[in-house]
C-alpha positions as CSV (number, residue, x, y, z in Angstrom):
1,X,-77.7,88.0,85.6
2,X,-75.6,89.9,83.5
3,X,-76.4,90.0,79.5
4,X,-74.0,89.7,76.9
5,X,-74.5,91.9,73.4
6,X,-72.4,89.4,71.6
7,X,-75.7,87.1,72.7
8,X,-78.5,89.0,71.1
9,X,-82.2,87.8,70.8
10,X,-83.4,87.2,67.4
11,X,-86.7,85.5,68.1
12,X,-88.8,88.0,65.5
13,X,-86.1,87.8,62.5
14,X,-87.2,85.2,59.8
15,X,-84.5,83.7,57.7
16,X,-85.1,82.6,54.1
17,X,-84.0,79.1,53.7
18,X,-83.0,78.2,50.1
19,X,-83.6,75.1,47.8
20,X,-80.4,73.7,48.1
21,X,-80.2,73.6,51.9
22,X,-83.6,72.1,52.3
23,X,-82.4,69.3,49.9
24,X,-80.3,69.3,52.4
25,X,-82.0,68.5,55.1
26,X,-84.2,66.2,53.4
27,X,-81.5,63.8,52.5
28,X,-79.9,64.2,56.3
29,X,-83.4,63.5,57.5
30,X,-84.1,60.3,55.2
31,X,-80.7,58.8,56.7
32,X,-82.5,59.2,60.2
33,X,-85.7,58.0,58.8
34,X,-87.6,58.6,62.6
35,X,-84.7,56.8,64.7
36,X,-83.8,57.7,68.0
37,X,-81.2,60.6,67.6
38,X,-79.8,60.1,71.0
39,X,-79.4,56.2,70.4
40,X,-77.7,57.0,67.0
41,X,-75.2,59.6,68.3
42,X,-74.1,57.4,71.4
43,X,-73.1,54.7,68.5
44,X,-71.6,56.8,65.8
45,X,-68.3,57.0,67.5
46,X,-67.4,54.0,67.4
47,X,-69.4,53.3,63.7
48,X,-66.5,55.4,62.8
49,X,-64.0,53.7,63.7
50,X,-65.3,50.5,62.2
51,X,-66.0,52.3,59.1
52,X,-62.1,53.5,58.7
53,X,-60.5,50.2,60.2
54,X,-57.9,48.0,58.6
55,X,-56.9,51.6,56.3
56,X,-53.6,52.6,56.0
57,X,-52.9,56.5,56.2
58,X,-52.1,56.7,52.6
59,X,-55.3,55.3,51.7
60,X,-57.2,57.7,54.1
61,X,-55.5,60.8,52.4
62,X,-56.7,59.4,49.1
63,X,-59.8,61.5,47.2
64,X,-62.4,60.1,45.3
65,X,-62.4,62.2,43.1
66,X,-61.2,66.5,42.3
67,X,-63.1,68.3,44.7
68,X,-63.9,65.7,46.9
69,X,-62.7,65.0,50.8
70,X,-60.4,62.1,51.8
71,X,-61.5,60.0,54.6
72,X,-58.9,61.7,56.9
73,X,-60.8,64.6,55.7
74,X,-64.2,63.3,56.7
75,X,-62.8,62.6,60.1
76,X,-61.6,66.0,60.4
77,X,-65.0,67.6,59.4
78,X,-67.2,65.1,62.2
79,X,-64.5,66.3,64.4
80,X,-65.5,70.0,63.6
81,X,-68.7,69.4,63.4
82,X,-68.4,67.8,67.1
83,X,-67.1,71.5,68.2
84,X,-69.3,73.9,66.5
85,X,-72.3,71.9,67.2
86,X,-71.1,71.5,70.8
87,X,-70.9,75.2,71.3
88,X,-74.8,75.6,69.1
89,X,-76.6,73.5,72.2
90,X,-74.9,74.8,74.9
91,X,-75.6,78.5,72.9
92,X,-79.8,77.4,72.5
93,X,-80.2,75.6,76.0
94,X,-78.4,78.6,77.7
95,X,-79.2,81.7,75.3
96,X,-82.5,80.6,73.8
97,X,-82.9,82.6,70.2
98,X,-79.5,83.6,69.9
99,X,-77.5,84.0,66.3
100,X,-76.2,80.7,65.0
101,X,-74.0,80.9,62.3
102,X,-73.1,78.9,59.7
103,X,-69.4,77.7,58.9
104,X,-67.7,77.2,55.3
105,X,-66.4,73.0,56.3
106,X,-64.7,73.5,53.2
107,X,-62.5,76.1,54.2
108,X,-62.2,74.4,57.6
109,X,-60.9,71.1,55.9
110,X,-58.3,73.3,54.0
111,X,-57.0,75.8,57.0
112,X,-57.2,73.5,59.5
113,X,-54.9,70.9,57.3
114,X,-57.4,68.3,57.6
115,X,-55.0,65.6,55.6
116,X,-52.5,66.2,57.5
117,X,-54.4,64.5,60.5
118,X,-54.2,61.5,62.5
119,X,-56.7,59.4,62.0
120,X,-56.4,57.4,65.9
121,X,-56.3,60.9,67.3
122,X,-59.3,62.1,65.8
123,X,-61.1,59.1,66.2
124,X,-60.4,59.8,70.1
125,X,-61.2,63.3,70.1
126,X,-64.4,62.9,67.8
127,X,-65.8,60.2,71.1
128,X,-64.7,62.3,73.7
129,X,-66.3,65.5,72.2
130,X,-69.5,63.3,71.4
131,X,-69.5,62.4,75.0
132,X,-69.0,65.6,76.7
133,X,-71.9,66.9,73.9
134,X,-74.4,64.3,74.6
135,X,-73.3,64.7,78.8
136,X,-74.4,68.6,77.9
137,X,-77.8,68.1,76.4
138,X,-78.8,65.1,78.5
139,X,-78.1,66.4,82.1
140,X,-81.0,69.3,80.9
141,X,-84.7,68.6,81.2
142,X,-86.3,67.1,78.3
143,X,-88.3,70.4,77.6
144,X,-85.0,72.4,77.5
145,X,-84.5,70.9,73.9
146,X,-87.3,73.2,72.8
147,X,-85.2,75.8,72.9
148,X,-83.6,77.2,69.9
149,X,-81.3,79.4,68.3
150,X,-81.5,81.3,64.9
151,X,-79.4,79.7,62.3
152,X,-78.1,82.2,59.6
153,X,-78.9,79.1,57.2
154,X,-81.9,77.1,58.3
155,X,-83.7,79.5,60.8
156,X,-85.3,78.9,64.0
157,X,-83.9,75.7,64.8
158,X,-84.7,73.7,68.3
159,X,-81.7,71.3,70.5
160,X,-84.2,68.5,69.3
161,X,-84.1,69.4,65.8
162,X,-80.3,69.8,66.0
163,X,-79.8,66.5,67.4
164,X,-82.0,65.1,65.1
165,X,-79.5,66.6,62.1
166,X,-76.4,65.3,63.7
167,X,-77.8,62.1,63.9
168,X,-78.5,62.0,59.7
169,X,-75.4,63.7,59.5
170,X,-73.5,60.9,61.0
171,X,-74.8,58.3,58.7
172,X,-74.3,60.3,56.1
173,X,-70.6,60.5,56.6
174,X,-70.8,56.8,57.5
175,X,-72.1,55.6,54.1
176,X,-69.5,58.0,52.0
177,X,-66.7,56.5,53.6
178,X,-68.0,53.0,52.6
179,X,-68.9,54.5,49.2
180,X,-64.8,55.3,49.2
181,X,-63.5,52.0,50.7
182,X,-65.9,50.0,47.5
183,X,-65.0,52.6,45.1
184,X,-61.4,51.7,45.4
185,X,-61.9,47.7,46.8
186,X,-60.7,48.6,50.3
């Protein structure tokens, strides 16, 4: 089999992981609090859509506050996330220790002209990526998800552990849209 450099080994490298993105993790992991990752991920799809029904688009576009995403902007970033995350199991079951790299979401939201999105589209898209994701990591023994790949970020980080984020990181999205909708009495 033919190795790619782009697909280097990092197995030795340690990465220091910083205050603010083990805060991190800890608040992704208390939304979790020991739930089935799997059994949340196949759900949040349509928890999405639930959480954004009955909005018009002008109310989706609206921010909280300076600084802060929109709904339509949320939606954007889970659909993002949906395709970097994709590509970081497929990388770790296929590639085991290779480079992961971390992504500015910010930047993403504003080049990618997250506002300018449609929320039934994305919506779609974000179920149909989920599906093909979870498909992915599913049709691979169970003891494939021990393998990992080197986030620039967090470190060595396993397709169990990643799951385990995405699965926080969907009810965290969840309850700041409802924190929106009750800001504003929608």
């Amino acid at each position: 089999m033919k190795r790619f450099p782009s697909a280097r080994r990092t197995r030795s490298r340690r990465i220091a992981i910083t205050p603010e993105v083990r805060a991190y993790v800890r608040k992704i992991d208390a939304y979790r609090a020991g739930r089935n990752p799997i059994g949340l991920m196949k759900t949040a799809p349509a928890k999405f859509a639930r959480a954004v029904a009955g909005l018009s688009a002008a109310q989706m576009r609206r921010r909280p506050s300076r600084g802060k995403w929109s709904i339509i902007e949320i939606l954007g970033h889970l659909h993002d996330t949906e395709v970097v995350y994709g590509y970081r199991y497929r990388l770790s079951l296929s590639q085991p220790g290779s480079d992961i790299l971390g992504y500015d979401q910010a930047r993403w939201a504003d080049e990618l002209r997250h506002r300018r999105s449609k929320a039934k589209r994305l919506l779609e898209q974000i179920r149909i990526l989920r599906e093909g994701n979870l498909d992915a990591v599913l049709r691979v023994p169970r003891r494939s998800w021990k393998r990992y790949g080197m986030h620039s970020e967090r470190g060595k980080e396993t397709v169990q552990r990643t799951l385990e984020l995405i699965a926080g990181h969907d009810l965290n999205h969840i309850d700041q849209i409802r924190a929106i909708r009750n800001k504003y009495g929608w």
